[in-house]
N, C-alpha and C positions, 0 to 999 in steps of 0.2 A: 812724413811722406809715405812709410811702409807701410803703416796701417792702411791707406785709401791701394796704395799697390797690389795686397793681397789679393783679390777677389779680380782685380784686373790680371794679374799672374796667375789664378786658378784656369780663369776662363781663356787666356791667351794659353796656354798649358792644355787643355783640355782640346780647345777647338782645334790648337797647331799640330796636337794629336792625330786627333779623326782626321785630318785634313791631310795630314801628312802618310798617314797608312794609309790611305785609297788611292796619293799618288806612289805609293810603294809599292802597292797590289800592281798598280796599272803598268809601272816601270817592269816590274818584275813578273809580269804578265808577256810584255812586248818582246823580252829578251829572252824568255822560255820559246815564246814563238819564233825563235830567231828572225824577228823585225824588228830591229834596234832604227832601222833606219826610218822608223816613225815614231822614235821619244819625240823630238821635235813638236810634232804634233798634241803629243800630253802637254811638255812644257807650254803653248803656245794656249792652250785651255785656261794650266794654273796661270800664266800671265793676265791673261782675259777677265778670270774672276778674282786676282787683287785686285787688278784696276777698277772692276765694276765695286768691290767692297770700300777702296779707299775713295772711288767718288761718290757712291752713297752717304758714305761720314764726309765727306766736303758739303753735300748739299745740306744735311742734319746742321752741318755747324752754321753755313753762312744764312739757312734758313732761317733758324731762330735769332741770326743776329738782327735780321731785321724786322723782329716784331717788337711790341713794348713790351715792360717788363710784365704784366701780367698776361701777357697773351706768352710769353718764353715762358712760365709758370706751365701755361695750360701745355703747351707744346714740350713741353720737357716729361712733365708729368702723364700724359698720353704715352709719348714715347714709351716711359717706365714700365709701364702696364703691358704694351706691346713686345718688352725687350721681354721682359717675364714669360710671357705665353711662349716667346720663340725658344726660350733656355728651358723652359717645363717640357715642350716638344721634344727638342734635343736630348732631356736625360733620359725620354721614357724608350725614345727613338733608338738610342745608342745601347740601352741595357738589355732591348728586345734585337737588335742587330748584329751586335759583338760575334757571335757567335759564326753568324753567317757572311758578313760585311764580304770576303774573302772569295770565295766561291759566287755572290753575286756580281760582284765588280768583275770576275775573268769572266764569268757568261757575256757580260757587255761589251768587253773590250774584244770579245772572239768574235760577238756579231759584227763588233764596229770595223775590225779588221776586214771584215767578208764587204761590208757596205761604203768604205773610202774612209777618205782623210780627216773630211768634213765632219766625221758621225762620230771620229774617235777625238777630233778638238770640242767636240758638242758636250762628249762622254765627260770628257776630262773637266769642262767648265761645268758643268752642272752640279759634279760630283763634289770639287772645289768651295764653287760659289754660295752655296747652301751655305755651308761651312762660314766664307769672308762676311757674306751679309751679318749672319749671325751676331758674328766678332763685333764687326763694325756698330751692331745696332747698341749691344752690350755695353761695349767702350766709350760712346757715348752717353747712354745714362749713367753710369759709373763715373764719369770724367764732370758731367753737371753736379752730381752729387761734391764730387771733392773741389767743387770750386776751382780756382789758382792752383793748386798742389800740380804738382807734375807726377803724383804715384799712378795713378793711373797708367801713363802712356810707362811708364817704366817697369811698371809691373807686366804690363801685356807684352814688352818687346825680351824680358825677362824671360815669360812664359815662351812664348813664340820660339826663342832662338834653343834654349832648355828641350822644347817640344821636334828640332829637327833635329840636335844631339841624338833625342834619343829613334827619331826614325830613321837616321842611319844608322845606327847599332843596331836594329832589331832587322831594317837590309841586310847588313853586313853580317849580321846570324851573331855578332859577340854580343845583342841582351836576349833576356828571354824574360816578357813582361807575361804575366795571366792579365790578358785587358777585359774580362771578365768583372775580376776582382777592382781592377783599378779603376773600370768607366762606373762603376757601384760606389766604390768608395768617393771618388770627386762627386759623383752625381748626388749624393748625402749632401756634402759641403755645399753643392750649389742650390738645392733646394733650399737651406737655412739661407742662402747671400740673399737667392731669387726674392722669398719672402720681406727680408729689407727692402729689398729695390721695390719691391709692389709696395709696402709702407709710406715710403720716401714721395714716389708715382702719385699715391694717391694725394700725400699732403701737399705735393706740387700743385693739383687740381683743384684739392681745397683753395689754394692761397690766389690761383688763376678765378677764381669763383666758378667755376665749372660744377664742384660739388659743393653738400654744405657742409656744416659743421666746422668751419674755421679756427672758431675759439671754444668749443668743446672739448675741453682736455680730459683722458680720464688717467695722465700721468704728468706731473709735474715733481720733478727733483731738482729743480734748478735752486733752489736756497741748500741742498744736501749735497747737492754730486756736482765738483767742479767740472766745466764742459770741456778746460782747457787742459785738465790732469793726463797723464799719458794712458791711466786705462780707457778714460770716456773716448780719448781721442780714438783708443784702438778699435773699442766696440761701434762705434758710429761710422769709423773707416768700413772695417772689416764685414759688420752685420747690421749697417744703416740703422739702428739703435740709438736713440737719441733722448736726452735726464726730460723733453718734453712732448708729448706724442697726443693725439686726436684718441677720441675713441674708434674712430672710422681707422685708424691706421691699427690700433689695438687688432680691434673686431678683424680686419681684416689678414692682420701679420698671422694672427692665432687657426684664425679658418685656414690659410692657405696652407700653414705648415702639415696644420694636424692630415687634413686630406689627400692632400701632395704627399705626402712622405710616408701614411698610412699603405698608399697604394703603388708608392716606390717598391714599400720594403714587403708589400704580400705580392708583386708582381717577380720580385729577387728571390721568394723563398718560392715562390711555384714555377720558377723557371730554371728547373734544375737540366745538367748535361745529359742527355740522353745519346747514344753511340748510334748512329745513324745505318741503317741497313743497306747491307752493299747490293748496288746493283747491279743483276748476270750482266755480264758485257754480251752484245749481240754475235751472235757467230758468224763469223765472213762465209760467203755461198764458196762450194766447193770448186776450186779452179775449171772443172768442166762444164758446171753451168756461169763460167764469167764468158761475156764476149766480149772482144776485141774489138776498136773501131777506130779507125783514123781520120780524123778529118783535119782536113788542109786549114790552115791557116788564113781567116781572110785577110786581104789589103786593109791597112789599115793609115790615116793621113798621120804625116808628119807629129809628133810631139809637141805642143806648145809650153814649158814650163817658166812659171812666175819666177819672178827674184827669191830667194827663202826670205827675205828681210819681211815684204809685203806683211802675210800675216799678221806676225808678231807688233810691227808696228799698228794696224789697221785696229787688232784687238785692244791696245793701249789707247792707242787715241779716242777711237768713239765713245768709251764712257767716258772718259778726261773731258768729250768735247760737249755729251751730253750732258753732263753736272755741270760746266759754265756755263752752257746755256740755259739750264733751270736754275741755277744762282742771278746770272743776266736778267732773266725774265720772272725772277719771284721775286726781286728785291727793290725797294724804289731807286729809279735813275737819277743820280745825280745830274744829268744834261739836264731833269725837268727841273732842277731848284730855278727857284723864283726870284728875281733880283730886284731887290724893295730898297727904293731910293729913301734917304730923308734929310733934313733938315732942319734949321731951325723957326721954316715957317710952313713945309710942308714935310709930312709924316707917310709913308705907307704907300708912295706911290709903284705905280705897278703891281700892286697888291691884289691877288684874284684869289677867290674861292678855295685852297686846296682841295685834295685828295685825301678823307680818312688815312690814316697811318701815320709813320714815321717821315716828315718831311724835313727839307734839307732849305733854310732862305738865305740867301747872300745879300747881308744888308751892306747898300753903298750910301756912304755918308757925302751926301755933296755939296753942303752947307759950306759955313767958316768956321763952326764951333762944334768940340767938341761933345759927342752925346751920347746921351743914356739911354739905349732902346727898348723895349717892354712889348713880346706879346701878353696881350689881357682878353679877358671875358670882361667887355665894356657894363657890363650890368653889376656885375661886383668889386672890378676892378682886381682880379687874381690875376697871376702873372706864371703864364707858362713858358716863359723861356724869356733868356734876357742878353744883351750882349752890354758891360760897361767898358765906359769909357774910348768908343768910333770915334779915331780922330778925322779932322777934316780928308777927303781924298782917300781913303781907307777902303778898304772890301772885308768882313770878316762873316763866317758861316754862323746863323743858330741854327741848332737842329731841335727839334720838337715831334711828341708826337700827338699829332691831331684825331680828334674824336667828333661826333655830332656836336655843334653847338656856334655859339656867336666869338666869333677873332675882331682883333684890330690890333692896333700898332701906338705906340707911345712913345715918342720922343722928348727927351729933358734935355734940353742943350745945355750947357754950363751957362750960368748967367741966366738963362733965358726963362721962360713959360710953357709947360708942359705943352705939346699939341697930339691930338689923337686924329689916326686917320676912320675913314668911314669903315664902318663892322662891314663884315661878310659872314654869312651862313654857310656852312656846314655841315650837309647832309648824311644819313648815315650813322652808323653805331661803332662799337668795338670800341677797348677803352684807351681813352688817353692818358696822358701825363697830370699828375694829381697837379692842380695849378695852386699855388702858396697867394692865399691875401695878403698885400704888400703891411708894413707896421711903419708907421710916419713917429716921429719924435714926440709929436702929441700923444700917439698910443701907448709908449714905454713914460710920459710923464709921469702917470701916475703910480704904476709899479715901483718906479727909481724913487716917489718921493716916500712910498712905502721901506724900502730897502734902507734908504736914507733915515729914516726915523729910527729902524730896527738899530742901524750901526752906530746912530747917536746914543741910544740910552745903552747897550753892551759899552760902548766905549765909555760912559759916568761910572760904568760898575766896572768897570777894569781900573778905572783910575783909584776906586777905593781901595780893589785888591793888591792891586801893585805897593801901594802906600801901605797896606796891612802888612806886607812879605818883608819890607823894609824896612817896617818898625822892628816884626820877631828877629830880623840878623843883627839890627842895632844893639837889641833885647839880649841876645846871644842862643836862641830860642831858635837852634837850627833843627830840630824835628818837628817845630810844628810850621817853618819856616817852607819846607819840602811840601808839606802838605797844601800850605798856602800858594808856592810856586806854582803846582799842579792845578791848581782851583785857579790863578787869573793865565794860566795860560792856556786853558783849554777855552774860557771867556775870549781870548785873543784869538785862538786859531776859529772862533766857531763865526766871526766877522767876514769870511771870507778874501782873507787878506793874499792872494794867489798872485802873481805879476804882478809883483809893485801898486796893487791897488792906492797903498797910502802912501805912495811915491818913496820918496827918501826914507819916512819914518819909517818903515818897514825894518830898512839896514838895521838901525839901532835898535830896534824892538825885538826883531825876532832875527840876527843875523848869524849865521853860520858861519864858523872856521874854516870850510873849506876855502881855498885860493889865498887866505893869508900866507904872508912868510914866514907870521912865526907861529900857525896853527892856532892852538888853544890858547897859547901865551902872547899868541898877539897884544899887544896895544890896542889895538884897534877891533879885538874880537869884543861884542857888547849885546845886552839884551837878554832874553831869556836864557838862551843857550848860555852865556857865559854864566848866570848865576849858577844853571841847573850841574855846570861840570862843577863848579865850587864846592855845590851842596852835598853833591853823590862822589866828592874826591877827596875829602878829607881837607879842604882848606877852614883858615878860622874867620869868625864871623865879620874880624877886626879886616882880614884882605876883601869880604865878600860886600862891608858897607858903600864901596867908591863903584864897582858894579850896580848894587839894589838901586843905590840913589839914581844913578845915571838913568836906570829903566823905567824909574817912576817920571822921570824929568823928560822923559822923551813920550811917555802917555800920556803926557800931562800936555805937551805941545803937538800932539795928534789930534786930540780931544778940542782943542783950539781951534786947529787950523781947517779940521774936518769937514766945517760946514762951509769955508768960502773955497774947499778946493773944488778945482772942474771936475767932472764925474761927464764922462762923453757917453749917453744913454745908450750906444749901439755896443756899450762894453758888459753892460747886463746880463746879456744874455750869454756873452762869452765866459763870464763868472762861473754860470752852472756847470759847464764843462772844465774849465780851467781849476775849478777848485782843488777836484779830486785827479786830475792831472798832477799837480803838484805830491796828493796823497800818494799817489803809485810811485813815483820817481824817489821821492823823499823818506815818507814814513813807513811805506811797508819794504822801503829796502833797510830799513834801520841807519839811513845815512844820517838822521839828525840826533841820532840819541847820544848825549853827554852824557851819561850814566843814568838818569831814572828809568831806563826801559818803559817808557810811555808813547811809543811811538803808535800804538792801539788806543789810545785814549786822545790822541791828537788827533787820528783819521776818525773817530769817532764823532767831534768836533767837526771839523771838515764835514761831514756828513751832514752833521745838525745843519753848518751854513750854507750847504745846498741846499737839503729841504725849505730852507727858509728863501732861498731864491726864486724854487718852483712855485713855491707860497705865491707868491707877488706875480710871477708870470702865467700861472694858473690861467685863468681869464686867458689869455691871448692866445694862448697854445689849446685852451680846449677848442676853439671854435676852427683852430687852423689843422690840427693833428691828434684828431679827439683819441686815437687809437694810439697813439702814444703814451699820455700819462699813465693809463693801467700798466700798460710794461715797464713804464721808471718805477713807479708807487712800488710795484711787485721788487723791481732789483732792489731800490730802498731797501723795503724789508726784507729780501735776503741777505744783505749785509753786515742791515744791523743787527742782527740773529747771532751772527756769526761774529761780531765784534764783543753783541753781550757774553759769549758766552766765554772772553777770555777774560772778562772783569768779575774779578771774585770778592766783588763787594768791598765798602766801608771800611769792614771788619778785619779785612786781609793787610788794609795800612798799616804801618807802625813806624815807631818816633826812630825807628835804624835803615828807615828807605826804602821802606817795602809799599809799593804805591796801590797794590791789589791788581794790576795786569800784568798777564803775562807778555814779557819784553818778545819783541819779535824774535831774536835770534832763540829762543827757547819754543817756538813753534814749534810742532813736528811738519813734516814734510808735506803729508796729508793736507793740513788745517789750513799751511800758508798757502798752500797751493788753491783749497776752496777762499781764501781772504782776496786773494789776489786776480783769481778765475772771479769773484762775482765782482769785484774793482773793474775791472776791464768789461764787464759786460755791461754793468751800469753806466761806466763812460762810452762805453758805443750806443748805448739807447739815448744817449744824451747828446750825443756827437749833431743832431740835427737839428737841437733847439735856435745854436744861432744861425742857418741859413734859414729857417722859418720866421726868424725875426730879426731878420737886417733888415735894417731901415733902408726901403727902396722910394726913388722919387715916385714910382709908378703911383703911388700911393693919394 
């Protein structure tokens, strides 16, 4: 969270600054005049311009919630570019002002004084709200950037509250800051943050299609540089820096710095103190040329004065009332959602045309039978939004966002016969909701009978290796015994045997001590694991035969039973994800290692039996998520990079248990950290294979 807070904590620090010494000028301007009895009126300014700063960040926020997700790309990324120019303004603004800020705000506050009440709340909010806009626009794209984190808001409220410490110190005369040196020195650090944020901006616009060059990378470190390590974390927090970056974000990071910062820093060395020449004070005329003159005082009506409340409140509420009203009026109404009856003989009634955007349908199910509702593009049958499982009597919301093109409605009752209601056109552009082709049972037939084949013939070759390892412990041939373990159980893990695929046989095959009573000495511990602690603990061959035997008897009735177990087709696709799920939890925490330290050689495996899943689902996902597989293919191979590079060959074995990888707990800190940062990013690129390929009736 501190990394994404800094740069929020600069900029809340900086602005709460400037913001704060103009209303310290103006305070201490009123009170020099002895007219204390118009603070009020400053206060009443700075009230005016938070409220107007915190409801312009109300409308930024509810604005983008209600676009889709790539128009929030384009609208976040605009933003960025915009929040940039306002920050570049600001530093150049504030390092040509410093000097003066002081002497111009008392000339305004001395007019506003002469001119009323009205001129010196106008003074005060303008002077202000320059200042909250700012904040507010900054905070915002800083706050998109860090996603979920909360450093953002806590780094600005950091800065902010750090930032009136010190202007009442510098009131109070106990600081004494050179704000010279100090708006120079931040204004440095924001030029470097600014250039991220423009980087960031711009690849937002990329990925909005706004600009091009999407997939033109002229930086790629994601197989080198873990993204989740605590320095990447700080550099991408801190200076929007990121292990994968556009040329366009390059070209542009590199321009803005060199320019901007060139003309910072020849603008700071030519703008040196020079002492300002005093002006003759005018001579007063000599008392014998003053005249005297009295004039009477005219009648004047009655005083009328307001509540003091008035004001203050009047300046809070109307931007409060303005921002709900442009949230009200920019976002789509949920009074208009559409209430789409169905059925199990009729589908879609009430159904009219939307409105391009983000729409809101209240499907009422008024049937007997439970159903399965599906908007589709009736020409390809893709499914943009779905609700299962409307029981009879029911109301529940889909929300969708709609783009140009042909809708309709699909109802599956339970029991029943799909029915579709009649399409409707949809006029207009702007992009919708990517719609998923549904995958029917027939579709994954032939993948599964694929996958099915691959696990038949590993499982004939497991059964001979199992049988090989039980002969060498019979043999008493326990070094080549280790090496033999190693060899049919990476065969074993590369099956993809994740949640109980092979149901019960699993326990016995490949079962773990944890949750036993008696741990490693259970009874009941069996399977790989219990040979491998035998092999690498010193027990003799004579304890390790009633283990080996059991292992082979138990692949031996896998291998059997394999082909008439049920295999429920919509579990395929859950495999690819689940496999290496298991890897993270399991083998890179080193919870299964009984002493070979091969928990890198088992994830390795693992690996292999994902590849070999995507293998078989290839076909189905290129045509649904073609921009997908290059991003798995890519983590694959940063993985496996980093896996070979802990296997130190053949050569490295020997008959005293040295397997050639290095055991995870012998990582350094570095290594496990990139083993595990590209595990977790390969499992979130994969995280979507099975909602693109659950079996929908729509289908």
């Amino acid at each position: 969270m501190w990394d994404d807070a800094f740069p929020s904590f600069l900029i809340g620090l900086r602005e709460g600054l400037e913001a704060g010494l103009i209303v310290s000028i103006l305070v201490a301007t009123l009170v020099k005049a002895d007219a204390r009895s118009r603070l009020p009126q400053v206060w009443t300014g700075v009230l005016a311009a938070i409220a107007l700063a915190a409801s312009f960040g109300a409308v930024l926020t509810f604005t983008a919630a209600s676009l889709s997700a790539t128009a929030q790309e384009a609208f976040g990324g605009a933003l960025s570019v915009i929040a940039v120019a306002f920050v570049t303004a600001m530093v150049f603004w504030m390092r040509r002002s410093a000097r003066s800020l002081s002497g111009e705000i008392k000339e305004k506050v001395t007019g506003a004084l002469a001119m009323g009440s009205g001129v010196l709340v106008l003074t005060s909010f303008l002077a202000v709200g320059r200042e909250g806009l700012e904040t507010a626009l900054f905070l915002w794209t800083t706050a998109q950037a860090a996603g979920e984190s909360a450093g953002p808001m806590v780094g600005a409220g950091i800065g902010l509250v750090l930032s009136a410490v010190l202007c009442w110190g510098l009131y109070r005369r106990v600081l004494r800051i050179n704000l010279t040196k100090f708006f120079t020195a931040t204004g440095i650090v924001l030029i470097v943050i600014a250039a991220g944020v423009l980087g960031y901006g711009l690849r937002d616009l990329q990925e909005g299609g706004v600009l091009p060059g999407n997939a033109a990378y002229a930086v790629d470190l994601g197989g080198s540089v873990d993204a989740g390590s605590w320095y990447s974390t700080l550099i991408q927090g801190v200076l929007n820096l990121t292990p994968t970056m556009t040329w366009l974000q390059i070209v542009a990071y590199v321009a803005y710095l060199v320019v901007v910062m060139s003309l910072f820093v020849r603008g700071v060395r030519a703008t040196a103190p020079r002492p300002a020449p005093d002006k003759p004070e005018k001579a007063a005329p000599p008392a014998s040329d003053r005249q005297e003159t009295t004039t009477a005082p005219a009648p004047s009506a009655p005083a009328r004065h307001r509540p003091a409340w008035v004001v203050p409140v009047a300046v809070v509420t109307v931007p409060a009332l303005l921002a709900g009203l442009a949230v009200a009026f920019g976002r789509p109404k949920p009074a208009s959602a559409q209430t789409v009856a169905v059925s199990e003989k009729e589908c879609g009634a009430g159904f009219t045309a939307p409105k391009p955007g983000r729409q809101t349908f209240q499907m009422r199910n008024t049937g007997d039978k439970t159903s399965e509702v599906y908007l589709i593009d009736p020409a390809t049958n893709a499914v943009y939004g779905e609700v299962e499982g409307l029981a009879p009597g029911t109301t529940r919301a889909l929300v969708a966002t709609v783009a140009g093109g042909t809708y309709a409605w699909r109802c599956v009752p339970s029991g029943g016969a799909a029915v579709t209601s009649k399409a409707v056109r949809v006029s207009g552009g702007g992009g919708g909701a990517q719609a998923v082709v549904p995958v029917s049972e027939k579709d994954l037939a032939g993948p599964l009978k694929q996958y099915r084949a691959y696990v038949d013939q590993g499982l004939a070759t497991l059964v001979a290796q199992t049988r090989a390892l039980a002969g060498d412990i019979r043999g008493g041939r326990l070094g080549k015994a280790r090496t033999d373990w190693l060899t049919a159980h990476l065969s074993y893990s590369s099956l993809g045997a994740a949640y109980g695929t092979f149901e019960d046989f699993d326990k016995k095959i490949n079962g773990r001590a944890d949750g036993l009573p008696g741990g490693v000495h259970d009874k009941d511990f069996a399977g790989f694991h219990r040979v491998e602690y035998g092999l690498w603990h010193g027990e003799s061959a004579t304890s390790l035969k009633g283990p080996a035997q059991q292992l082979v008897i138990a692949v031996a009735g896998l291998q059997k039973a394999f082909p008439t177990q049920d295999f429920d087709p919509s579990d395929l696709p859950l495999r690819a994800h689940e496999i290496l799920e298991n890897t993270l939890q399991f083998e890179l925490t080193g919870d299964t290692d009984e002493g070979s330290g091969t928990n890198l050689a088992t994830a390795d495996a693992n690996l292999a039996g994902t590849r070999e899943l995507l293998t078989v689902l290839r076909p189905l996902l290129t045509t649904r998520a073609p921009k997908l597989l290059p991003t798995v293919d890519a983590d694959v191979s940063r993985l496996q990079k980093l896996l070979d590079a802990e296997h130190h060959g053949a050569e490295s074995a020997d008959s005293t248990g040295t397997t050639g990888w290095t055991p995870v707990d012998q990582l350094d800190a570095t290594t496990r950290a990139r083993v595990d940062g590209a595990t977790g990013q390969l499992l979130e690129d994969l995280s979507p294979i099975p909602d693109l390929l659950e079996i929908r009736k729509a289908a």
